[in-house]
MINUVEX-963654 format. One record per residue (C-alpha): x, y, z; residue in three letters; residue number from 0. Coordinates in nm, 3 decimals. Layout:
BEGIN
xx/yy/zz/resn/resi
X/Y/Z/Ala/NUM
...
END
This chain:
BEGIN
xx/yy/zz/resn/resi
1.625/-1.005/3.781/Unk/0
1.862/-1.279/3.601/Unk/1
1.942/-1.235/3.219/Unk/2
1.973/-1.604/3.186/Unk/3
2.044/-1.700/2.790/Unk/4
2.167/-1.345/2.742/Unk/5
2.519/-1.283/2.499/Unk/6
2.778/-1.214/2.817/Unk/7
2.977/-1.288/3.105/Unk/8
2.762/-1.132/3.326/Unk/9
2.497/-1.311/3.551/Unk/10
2.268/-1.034/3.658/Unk/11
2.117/-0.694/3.450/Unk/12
2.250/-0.536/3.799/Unk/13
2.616/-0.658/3.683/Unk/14
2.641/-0.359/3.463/Unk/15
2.711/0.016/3.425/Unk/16
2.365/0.085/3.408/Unk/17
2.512/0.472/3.437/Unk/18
2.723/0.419/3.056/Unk/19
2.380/0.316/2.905/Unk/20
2.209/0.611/2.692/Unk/21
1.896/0.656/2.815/Unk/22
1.648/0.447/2.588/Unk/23
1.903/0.210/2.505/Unk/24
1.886/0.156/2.864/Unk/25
1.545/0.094/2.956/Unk/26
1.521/-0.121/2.627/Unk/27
1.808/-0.363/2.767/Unk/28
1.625/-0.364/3.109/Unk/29
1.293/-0.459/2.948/Unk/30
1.540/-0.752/2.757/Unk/31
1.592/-0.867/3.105/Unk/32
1.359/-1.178/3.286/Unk/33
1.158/-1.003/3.573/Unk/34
1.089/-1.249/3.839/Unk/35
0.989/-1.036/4.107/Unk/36
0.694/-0.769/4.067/Unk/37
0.803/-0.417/3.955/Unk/38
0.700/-0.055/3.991/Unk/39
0.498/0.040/4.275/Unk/40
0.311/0.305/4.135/Unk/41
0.184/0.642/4.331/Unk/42
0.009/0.841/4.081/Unk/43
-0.351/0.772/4.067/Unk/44
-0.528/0.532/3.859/Unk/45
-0.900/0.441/3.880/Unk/46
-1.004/0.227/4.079/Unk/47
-1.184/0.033/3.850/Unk/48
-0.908/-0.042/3.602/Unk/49
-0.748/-0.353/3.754/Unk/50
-0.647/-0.648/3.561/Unk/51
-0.322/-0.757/3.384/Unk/52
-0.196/-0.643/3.042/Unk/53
-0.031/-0.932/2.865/Unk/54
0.236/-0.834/2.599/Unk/55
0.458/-1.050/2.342/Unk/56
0.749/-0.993/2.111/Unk/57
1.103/-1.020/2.030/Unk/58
1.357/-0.992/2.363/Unk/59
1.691/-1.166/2.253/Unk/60
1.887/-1.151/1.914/Unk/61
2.199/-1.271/2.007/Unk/62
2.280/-1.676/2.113/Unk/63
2.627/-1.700/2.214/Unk/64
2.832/-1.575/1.933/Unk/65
2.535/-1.656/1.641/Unk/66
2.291/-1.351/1.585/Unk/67
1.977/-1.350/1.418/Unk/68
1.951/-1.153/1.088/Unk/69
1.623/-1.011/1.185/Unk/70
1.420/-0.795/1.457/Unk/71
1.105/-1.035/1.443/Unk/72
1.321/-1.346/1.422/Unk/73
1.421/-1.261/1.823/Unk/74
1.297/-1.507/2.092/Unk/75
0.956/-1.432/2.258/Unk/76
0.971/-1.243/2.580/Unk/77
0.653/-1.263/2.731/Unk/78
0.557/-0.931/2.937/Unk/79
0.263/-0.846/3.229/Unk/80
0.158/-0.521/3.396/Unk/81
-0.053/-0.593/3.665/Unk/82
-0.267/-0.291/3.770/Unk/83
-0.451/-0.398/4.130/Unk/84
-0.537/-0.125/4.402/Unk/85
-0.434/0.182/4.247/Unk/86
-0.063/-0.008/4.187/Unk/87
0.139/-0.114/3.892/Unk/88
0.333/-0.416/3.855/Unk/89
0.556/-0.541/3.588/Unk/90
0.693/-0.888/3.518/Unk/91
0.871/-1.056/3.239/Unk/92
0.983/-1.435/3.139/Unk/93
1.114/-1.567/2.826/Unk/94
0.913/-1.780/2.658/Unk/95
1.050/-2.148/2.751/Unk/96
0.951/-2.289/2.391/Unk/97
1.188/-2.554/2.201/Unk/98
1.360/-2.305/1.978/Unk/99
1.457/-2.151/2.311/Unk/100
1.591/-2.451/2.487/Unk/101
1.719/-2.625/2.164/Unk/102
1.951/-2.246/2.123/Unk/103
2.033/-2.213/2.470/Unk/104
2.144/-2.528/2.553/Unk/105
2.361/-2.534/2.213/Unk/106
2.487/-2.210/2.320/Unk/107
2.416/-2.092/1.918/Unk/108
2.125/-2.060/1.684/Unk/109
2.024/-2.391/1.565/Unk/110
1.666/-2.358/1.495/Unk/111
1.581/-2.135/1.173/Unk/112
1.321/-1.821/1.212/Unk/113
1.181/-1.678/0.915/Unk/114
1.467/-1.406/0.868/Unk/115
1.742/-1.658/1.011/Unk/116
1.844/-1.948/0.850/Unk/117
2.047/-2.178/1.103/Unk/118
2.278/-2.424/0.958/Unk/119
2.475/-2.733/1.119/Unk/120
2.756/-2.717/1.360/Unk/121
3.088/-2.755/1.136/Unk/122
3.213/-2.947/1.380/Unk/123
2.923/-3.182/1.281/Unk/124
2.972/-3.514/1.059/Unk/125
2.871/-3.557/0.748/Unk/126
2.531/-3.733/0.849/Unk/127
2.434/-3.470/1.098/Unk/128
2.477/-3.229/0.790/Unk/129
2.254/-3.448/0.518/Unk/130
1.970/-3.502/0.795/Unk/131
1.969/-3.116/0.851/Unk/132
1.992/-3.097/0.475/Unk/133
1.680/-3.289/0.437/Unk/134
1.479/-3.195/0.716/Unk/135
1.483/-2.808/0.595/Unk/136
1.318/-2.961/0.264/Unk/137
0.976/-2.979/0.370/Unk/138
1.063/-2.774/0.707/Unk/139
0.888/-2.821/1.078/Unk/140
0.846/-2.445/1.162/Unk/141
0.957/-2.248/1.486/Unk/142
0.721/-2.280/1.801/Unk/143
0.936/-1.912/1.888/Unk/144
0.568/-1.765/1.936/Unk/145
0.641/-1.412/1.945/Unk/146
0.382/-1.178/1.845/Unk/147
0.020/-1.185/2.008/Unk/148
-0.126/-1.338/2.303/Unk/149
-0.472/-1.562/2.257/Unk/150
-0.745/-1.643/2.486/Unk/151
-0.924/-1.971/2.394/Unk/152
-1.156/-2.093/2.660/Unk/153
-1.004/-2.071/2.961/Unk/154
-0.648/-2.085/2.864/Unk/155
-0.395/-1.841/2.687/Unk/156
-0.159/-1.885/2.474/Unk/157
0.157/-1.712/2.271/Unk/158
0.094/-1.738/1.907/Unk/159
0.295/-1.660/1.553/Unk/160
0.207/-1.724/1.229/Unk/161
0.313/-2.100/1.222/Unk/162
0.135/-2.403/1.298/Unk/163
0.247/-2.387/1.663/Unk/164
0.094/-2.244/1.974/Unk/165
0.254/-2.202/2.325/Unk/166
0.014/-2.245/2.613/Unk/167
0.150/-1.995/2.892/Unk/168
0.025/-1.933/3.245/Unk/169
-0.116/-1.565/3.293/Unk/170
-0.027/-1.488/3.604/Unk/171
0.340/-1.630/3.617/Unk/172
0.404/-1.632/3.270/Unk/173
0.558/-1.990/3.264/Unk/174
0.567/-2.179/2.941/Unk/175
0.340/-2.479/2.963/Unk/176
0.192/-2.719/2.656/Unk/177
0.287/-2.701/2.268/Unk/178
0.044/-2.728/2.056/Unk/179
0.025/-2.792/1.703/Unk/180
-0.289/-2.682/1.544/Unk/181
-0.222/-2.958/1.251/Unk/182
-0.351/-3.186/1.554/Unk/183
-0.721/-3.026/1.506/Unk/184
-0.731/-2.838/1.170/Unk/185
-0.520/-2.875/0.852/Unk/186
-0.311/-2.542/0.851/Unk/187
0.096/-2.496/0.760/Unk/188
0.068/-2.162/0.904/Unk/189
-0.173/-1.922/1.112/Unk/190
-0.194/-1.578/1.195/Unk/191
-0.175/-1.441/1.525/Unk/192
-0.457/-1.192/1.495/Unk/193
-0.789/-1.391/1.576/Unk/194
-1.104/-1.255/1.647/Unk/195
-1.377/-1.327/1.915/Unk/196
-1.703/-1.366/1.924/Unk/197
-1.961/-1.229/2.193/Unk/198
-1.932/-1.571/2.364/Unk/199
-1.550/-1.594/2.315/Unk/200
-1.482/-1.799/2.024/Unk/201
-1.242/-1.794/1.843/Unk/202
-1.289/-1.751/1.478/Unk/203
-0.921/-1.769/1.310/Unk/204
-0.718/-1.780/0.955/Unk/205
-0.454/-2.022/0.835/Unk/206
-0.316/-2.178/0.504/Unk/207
-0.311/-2.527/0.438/Unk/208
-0.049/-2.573/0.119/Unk/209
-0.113/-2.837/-0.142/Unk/210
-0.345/-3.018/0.073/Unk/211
-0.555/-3.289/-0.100/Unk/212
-0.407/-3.103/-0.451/Unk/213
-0.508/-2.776/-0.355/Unk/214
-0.360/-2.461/-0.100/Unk/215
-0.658/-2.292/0.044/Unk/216
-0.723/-2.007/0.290/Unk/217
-0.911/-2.147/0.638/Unk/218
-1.144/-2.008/0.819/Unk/219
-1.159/-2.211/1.153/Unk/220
-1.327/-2.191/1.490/Unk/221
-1.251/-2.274/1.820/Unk/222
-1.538/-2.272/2.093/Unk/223
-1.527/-2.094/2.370/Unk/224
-1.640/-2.431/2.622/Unk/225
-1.759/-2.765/2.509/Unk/226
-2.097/-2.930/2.498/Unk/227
-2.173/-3.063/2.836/Unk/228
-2.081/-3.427/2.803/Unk/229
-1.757/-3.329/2.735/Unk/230
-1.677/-3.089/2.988/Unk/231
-1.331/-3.098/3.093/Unk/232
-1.225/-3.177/2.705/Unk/233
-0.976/-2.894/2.576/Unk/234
-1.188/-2.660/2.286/Unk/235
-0.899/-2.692/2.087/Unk/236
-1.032/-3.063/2.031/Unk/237
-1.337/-2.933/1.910/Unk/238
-1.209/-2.711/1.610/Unk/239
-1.399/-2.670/1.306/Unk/240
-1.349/-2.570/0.958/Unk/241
-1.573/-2.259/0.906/Unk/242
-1.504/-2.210/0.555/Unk/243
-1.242/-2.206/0.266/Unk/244
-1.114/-2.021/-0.035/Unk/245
-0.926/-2.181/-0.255/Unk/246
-0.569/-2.007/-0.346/Unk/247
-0.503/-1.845/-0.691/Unk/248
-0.184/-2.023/-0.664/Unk/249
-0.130/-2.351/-0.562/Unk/250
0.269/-2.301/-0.501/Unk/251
0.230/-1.905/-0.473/Unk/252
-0.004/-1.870/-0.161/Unk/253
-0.085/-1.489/-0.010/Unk/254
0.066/-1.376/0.271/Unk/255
-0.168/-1.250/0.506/Unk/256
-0.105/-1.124/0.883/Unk/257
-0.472/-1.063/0.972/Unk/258
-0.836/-1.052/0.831/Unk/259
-1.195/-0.871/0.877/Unk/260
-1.528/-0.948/1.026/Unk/261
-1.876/-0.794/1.041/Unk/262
-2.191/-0.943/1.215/Unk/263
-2.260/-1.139/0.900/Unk/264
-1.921/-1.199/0.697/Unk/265
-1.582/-1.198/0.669/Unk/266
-1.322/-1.019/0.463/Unk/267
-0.996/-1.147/0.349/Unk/268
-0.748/-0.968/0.123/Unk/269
-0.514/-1.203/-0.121/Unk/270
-0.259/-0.952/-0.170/Unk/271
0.075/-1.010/-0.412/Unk/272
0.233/-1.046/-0.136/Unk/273
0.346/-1.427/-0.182/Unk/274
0.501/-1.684/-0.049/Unk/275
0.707/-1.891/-0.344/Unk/276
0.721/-2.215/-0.197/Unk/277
0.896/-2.429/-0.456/Unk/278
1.208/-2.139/-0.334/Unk/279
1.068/-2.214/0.019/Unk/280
1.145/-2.581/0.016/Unk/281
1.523/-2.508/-0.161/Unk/282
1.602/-2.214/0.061/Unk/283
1.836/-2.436/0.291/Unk/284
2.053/-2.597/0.048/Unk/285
2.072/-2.231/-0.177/Unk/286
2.195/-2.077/0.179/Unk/287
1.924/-1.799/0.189/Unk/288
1.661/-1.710/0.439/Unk/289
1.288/-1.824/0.388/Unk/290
1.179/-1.454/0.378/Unk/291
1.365/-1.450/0.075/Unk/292
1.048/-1.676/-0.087/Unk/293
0.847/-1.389/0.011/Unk/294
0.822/-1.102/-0.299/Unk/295
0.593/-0.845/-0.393/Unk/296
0.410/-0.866/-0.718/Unk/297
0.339/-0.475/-0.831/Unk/298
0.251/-0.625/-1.193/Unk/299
-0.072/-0.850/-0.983/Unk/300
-0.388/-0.745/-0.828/Unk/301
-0.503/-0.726/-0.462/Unk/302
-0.833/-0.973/-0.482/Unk/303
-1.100/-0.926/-0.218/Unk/304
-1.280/-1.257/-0.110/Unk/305
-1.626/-1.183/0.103/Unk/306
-1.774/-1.485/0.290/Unk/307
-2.085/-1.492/0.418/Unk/308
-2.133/-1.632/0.732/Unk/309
-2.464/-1.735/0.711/Unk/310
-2.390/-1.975/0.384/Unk/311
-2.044/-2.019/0.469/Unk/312
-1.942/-1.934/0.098/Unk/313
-1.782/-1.708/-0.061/Unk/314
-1.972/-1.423/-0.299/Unk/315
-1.977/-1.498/-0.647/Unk/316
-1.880/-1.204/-0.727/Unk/317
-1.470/-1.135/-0.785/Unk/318
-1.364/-0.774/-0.628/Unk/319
-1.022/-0.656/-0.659/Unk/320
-0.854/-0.324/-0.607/Unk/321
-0.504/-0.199/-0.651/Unk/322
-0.144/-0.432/-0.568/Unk/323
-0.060/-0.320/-0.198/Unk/324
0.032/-0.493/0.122/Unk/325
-0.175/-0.534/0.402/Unk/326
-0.061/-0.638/0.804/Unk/327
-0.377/-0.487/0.982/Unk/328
-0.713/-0.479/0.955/Unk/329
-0.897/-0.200/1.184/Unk/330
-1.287/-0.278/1.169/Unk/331
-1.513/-0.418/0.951/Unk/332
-1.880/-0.336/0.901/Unk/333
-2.242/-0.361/0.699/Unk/334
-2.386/-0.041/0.603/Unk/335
-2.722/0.002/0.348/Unk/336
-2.664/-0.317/0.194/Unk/337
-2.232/-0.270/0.145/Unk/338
-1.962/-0.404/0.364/Unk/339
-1.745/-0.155/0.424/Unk/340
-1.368/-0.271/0.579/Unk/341
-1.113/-0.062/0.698/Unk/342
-0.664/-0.171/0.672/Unk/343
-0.358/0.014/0.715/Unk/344
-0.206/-0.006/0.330/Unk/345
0.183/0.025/0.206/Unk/346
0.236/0.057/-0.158/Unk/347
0.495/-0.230/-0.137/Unk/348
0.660/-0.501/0.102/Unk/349
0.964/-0.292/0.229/Unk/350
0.843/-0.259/0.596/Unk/351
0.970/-0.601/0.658/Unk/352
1.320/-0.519/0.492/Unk/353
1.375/-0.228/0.678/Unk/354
1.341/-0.442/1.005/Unk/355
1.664/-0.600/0.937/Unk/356
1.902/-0.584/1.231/Unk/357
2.147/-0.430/0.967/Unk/358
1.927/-0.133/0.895/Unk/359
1.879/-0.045/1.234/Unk/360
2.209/0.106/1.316/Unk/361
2.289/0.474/1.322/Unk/362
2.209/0.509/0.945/Unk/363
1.787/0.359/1.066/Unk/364
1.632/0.750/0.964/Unk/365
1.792/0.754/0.656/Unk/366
1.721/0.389/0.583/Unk/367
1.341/0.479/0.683/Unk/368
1.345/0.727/0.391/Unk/369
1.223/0.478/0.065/Unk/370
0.903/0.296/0.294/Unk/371
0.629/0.389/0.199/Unk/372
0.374/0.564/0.475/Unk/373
0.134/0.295/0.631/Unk/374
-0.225/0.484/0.517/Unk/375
-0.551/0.383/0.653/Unk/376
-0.781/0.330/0.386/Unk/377
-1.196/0.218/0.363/Unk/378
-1.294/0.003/0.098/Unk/379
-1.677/-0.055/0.011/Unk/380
-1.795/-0.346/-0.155/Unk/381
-2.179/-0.430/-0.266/Unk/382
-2.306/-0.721/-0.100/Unk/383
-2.522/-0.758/-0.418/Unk/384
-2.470/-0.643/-0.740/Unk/385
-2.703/-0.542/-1.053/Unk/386
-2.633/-0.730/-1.304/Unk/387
-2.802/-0.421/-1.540/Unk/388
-2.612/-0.208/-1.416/Unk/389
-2.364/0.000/-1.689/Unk/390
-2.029/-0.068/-1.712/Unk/391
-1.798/0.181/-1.498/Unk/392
-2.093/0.276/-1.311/Unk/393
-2.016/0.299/-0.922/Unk/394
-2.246/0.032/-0.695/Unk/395
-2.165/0.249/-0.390/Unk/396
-2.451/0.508/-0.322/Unk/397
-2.339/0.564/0.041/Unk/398
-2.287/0.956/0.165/Unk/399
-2.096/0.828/0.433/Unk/400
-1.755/0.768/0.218/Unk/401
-1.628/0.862/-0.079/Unk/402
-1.485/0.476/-0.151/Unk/403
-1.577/0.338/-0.483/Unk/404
-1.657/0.008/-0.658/Unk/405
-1.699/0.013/-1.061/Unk/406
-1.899/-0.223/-1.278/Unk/407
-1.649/-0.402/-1.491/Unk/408
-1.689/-0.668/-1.749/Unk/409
-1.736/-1.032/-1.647/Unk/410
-1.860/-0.984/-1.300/Unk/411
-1.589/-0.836/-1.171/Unk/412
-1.569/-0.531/-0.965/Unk/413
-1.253/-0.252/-0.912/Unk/414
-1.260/-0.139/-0.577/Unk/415
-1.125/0.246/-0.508/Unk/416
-1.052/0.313/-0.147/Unk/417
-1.131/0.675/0.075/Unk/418
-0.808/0.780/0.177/Unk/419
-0.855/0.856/0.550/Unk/420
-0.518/0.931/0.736/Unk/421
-0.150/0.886/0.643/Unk/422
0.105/0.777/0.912/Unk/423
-0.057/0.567/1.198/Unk/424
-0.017/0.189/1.264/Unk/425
-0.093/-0.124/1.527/Unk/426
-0.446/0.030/1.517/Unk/427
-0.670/-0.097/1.812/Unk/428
-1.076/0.018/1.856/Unk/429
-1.321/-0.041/2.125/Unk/430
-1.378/-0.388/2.047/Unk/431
-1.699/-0.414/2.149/Unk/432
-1.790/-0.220/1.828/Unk/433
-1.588/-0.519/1.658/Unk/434
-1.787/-0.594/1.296/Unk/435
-1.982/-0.297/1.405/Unk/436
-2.054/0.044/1.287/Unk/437
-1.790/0.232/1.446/Unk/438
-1.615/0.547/1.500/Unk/439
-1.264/0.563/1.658/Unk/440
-0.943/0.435/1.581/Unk/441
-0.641/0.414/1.911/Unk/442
-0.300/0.379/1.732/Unk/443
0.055/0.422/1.715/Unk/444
0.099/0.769/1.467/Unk/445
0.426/0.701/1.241/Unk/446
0.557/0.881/0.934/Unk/447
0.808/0.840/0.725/Unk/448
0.943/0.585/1.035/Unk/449
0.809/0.280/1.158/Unk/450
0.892/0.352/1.485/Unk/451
0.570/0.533/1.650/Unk/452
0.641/0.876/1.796/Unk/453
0.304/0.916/1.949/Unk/454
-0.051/0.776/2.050/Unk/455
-0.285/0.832/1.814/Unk/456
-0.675/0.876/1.828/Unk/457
-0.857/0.906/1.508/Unk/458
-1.211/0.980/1.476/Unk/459
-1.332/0.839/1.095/Unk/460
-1.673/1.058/1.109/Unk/461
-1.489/1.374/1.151/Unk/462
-1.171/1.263/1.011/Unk/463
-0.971/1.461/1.287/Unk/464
-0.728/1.317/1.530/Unk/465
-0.594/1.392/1.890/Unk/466
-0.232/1.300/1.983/Unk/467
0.016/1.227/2.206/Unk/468
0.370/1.194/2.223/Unk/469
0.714/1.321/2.443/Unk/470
1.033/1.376/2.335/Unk/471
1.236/1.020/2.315/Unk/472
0.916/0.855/2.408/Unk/473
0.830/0.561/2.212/Unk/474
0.468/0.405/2.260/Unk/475
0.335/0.059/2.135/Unk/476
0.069/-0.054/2.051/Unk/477
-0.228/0.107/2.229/Unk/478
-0.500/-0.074/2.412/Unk/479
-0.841/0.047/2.440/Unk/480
-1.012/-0.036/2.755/Unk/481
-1.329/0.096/2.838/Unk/482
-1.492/0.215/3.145/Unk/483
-1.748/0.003/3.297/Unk/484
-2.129/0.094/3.144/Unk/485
-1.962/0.346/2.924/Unk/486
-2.243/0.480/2.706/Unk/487
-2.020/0.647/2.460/Unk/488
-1.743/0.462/2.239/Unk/489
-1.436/0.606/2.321/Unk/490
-1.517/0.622/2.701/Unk/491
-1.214/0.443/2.891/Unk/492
-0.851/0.398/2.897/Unk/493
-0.556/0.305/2.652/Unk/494
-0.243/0.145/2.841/Unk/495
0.039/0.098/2.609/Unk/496
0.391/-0.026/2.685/Unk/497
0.646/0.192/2.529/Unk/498
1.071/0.284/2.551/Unk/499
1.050/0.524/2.741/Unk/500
0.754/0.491/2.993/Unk/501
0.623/0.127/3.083/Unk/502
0.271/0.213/3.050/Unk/503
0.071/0.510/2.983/Unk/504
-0.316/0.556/2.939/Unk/505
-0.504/0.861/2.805/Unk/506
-0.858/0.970/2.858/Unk/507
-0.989/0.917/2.488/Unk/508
-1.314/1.120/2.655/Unk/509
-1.203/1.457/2.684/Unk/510
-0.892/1.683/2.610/Unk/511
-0.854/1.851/2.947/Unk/512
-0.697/1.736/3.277/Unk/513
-0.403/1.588/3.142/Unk/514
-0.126/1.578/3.446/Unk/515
0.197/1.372/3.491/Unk/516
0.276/1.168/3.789/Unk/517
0.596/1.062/3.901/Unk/518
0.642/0.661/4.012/Unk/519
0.995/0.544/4.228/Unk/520
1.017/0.165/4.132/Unk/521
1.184/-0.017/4.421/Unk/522
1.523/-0.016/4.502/Unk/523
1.734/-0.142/4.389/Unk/524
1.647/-0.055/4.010/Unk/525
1.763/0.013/3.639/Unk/526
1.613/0.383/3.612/Unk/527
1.608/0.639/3.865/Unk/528
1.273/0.752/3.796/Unk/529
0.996/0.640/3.474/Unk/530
0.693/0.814/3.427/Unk/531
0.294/0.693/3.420/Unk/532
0.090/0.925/3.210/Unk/533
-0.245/0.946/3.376/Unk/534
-0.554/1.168/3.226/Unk/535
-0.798/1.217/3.499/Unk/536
-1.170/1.169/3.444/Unk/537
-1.419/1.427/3.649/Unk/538
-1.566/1.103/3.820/Unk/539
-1.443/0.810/3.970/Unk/540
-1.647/0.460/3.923/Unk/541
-1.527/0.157/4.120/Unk/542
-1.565/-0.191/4.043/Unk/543
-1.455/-0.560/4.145/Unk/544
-1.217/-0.747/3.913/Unk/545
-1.489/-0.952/3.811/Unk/546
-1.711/-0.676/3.672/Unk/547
-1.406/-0.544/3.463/Unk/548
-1.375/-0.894/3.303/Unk/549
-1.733/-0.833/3.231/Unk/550
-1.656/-0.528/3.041/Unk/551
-1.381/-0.649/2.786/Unk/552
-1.457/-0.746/2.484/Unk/553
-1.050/-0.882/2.341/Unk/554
-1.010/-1.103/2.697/Unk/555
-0.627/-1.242/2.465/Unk/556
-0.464/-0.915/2.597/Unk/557
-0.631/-0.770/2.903/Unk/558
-0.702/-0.994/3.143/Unk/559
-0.868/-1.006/3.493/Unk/560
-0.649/-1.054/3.789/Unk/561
-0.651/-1.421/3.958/Unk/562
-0.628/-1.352/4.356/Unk/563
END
């Protein structure tokens, strides 16, 4: 285990005290460290037909020689993998070897900017050096630091952000491999990182294209999951095609989106007053602030719902809107008795992202927590056709199955009121093979008046009641629901999910009996004496080859079959 890049004197994470680290700070500097070699031989039991690898992606380094970024999601990417094969866990990690990584290490200091981090010249620098960096910040080339998500797009994965820029990685070894810039196949400034696939694995994404041919529009774009025939051996990327557009309500004041919504015949997508000020964007350099700074909350604006229809590929006439709020996360999507019902984990305003600054989280980070508001999962119905006759203020929702409204207003437009549904849970997952379906569980991370998750959450929207876990000092991210193979019922299966103080755990979502701990001894020599795999057992046991369990995912961009 090397801790190459890392702030230090010291060459190895075995170079250390590991005995004068606190506990979680402890295992949370050991996960900052590159894994070369496979980790945790696990003895507990684990069915034998959950083998595969669990990809994972986020910030692992905030310091760069004596520079340090200003933000937690401004950190370079760390890529992670648990391998699960024959009853055994293995863990590996590598940082992502992008060109913000090799441009800062090699400078020995932050020279590339993140979102949160502005980097400015070497003072040592001349006066040139300083213009061109000057001018180059202008109309900026974004970070290829591809820290949050991992995608699958034909046969190939890569790390993604919310820029233009993609790092193709290698699953099994986690080496860094192409960059690529989706401007090459689709005309987007940024991206998010939260795609969605098809039965077939396409990839149906979002990104913004600003001021492009005198308009900034929203774009839907798809990526097939293999090329026609006479092209075999062409990357899908190549093929890329716009799906659909909306055209911004702003051409310099874009939304800020981190994900979107799809059912088997549309797709949702929230312009929240969340926005991106890009005149401030493109002046952030030379005024010496941070591009998040061009990012503000609106309370005075409205949160405008845009429904496409797949089948046209056009948006509805018809101009919904609800409340101001920010949005990251979508949970599901679906079509019910003529209404599209969507469901997203709301705040009331954009402080999340504030709090996230590396000078909140110091000993003061509970207190600081206190003004964010609770993340609340809410369900919005829209009609997917309206009566014009209909009265004024009337509601067009006639469902029983939620309490969500949408009222008649004047000029065709419609105010959406949401069903409040649960306060205090985030990084929702579901069974995604009920993705755009009718559905009925939620597997997330349960927070309150912190954003850091205290427990694993599953929440069951029919009956609106929930069933938890959570340990003292235990800190679990983002579930993962994988289900068993031929599962008849929808929350049959497994949810692995790294976290501080266990590397993986997974819970029987099927039943709330048999719940047992089992101890796992990592190799020698290692940075704990003992962590912990959480394993609920199941009454049966169903075995199957790697190959069938590929069969049964249904997100392939973070749980992937193992290559032998």
């Amino acid at each position: 285990m090397t801790a190459e890049g890392m702030s230090g004197s010291y060459k190895s994470c075995w170079d250390r005290d590991l005995n004068s680290f606190p506990w979680p700070r402890l295992i949370a500097f050991w996960l900052r460290c590159e894994n070369w070699k496979p980790l945790f031989l696990l003895t507990g039991r684990i069915p034998t037909w959950l083998q595969g690898t669990l990809l994972r992606n986020g910030p692992g380094m905030h310091t760069v020689g004596e520079t340090r970024y200003n933000h937690w999601f401004d950190g370079l990417a760390l890529l992670h993998s648990f391998t699960i094969k024959d009853g055994e866990v293995y863990y590996r990690s590598k940082y992502l070897r992008s060109d913000t990584y090799k441009a800062n290490i090699e400078a020995n200091r932050i020279v590339v900017s993140e979102f949160g981090t502005m980097a400015y010249p070497d003072p040592c620098k001349n006066i040139f050096s300083k213009a061109f960096s000057y001018l180059s910040h202008t109309i900026p080339d974004f970070t290829d630091n591809c820290l949050i998500n991992i995608m699958k797009c034909g046969e190939d994965f890569y790390a993604t952000t919310e820029t233009n820029y993609i790092r193709k990685i290698n699953p099994q070894t986690l080496e860094t491999l192409e960059k690529v810039d989706y401007r090459n196949y689709v005309a987007v400034n940024l991206a998010t990182a939260h795609p969605h696939y098809d039965a077939a694995g396409n990839v149906l994404n979002m990104g913004t294209a600003i001021m492009d041919k005198g308009k900034t529009r929203y774009v839907v774009f798809r990526i097939p999951a293999a090329v026609p025939e006479d092209k075999k051996g062409t990357n899908p990327l190549k093929h890329t095609e716009v799906f659909c557009s909306i055209t911004s309500r702003s051409l310099l004041s874009p939304s800020y989106y981190h994900s979107f919504g799809v059912t088997e015949n549309h797709i949702v997508f929230l312009e929240q007053p969340f926005k991106l000020d890009i005149l401030k964007m493109s002046t952030a350099y030379i005024r010496g602030v941070n591009w998040a700074s061009c990012l503000a909350f609106h309370k005075e604006d409205k949160t405008y719902i845009h429904v496409v229809d797949q089948r046209t590929r056009k948006p509805l006439p018809t101009k919904f809107y609800t409340d101001p709020m920010v949005v990251f996360h979508h949970v599901n999507a679906y079509e019910e008795d003529g209404c599209l019902l969507f469901d997203v984990i709301t705040y009331e305003d954009s402080s999340l992202y504030e709090l996230f600054y590396l000078a909140n989280l110091n000993q003061d980070f509970e207190e600081n927590c206190r003004p964010t508001s609770i993340p609340t999962l809410r369900r919005f119905a829209v009609p997917l056709s309206v009566d014009k006759n209909a009265e004024v203020g009337s509601n067009l929702i006639k469902l029983t199955s939620t309490t969500a409204k949408a009222l008649k207003e004047k000029d065709d437009q419609v105010y959406c009121q949401p069903e409040l549904l649960y306060e205090g849970l985030e990084l929702p997952r579901i069974n995604y093979a009920r993705n755009g379906k009718r559905y009925r569980y939620v597997f997330a991370a349960e927070v309150q008046w912190s954003p850091i998750p205290t427990k694993i959450l599953k929440y069951d929207v029919l009956t609106k009641s929930s069933l938890k876990w959570g340990e003292e000092h235990c800190w679990p991210a983002e579930p993962l629901f994988v289900p068993t193979p031929g599962a008849q019922d929808e929350d049959d299966g497994k949810t692995p999910g790294r976290g501080a103080h266990l590397p993986q755990s997974a819970c029987d979502h099927s039943s709330n009996r048999d719940i047992v701990w089992e101890q796992c001894d990592p190799p020698s020599p290692a940075p704990v004496s003992q962590s912990w795999w959480k394993q609920a057992l199941k009454p049966r046991s169903v075995g199957v080859q790697s190959s069938e369990f590929k069969e049964s995912l249904k997100a392939p961009s973070l749980l992937t079959p193992t290559v032998s």
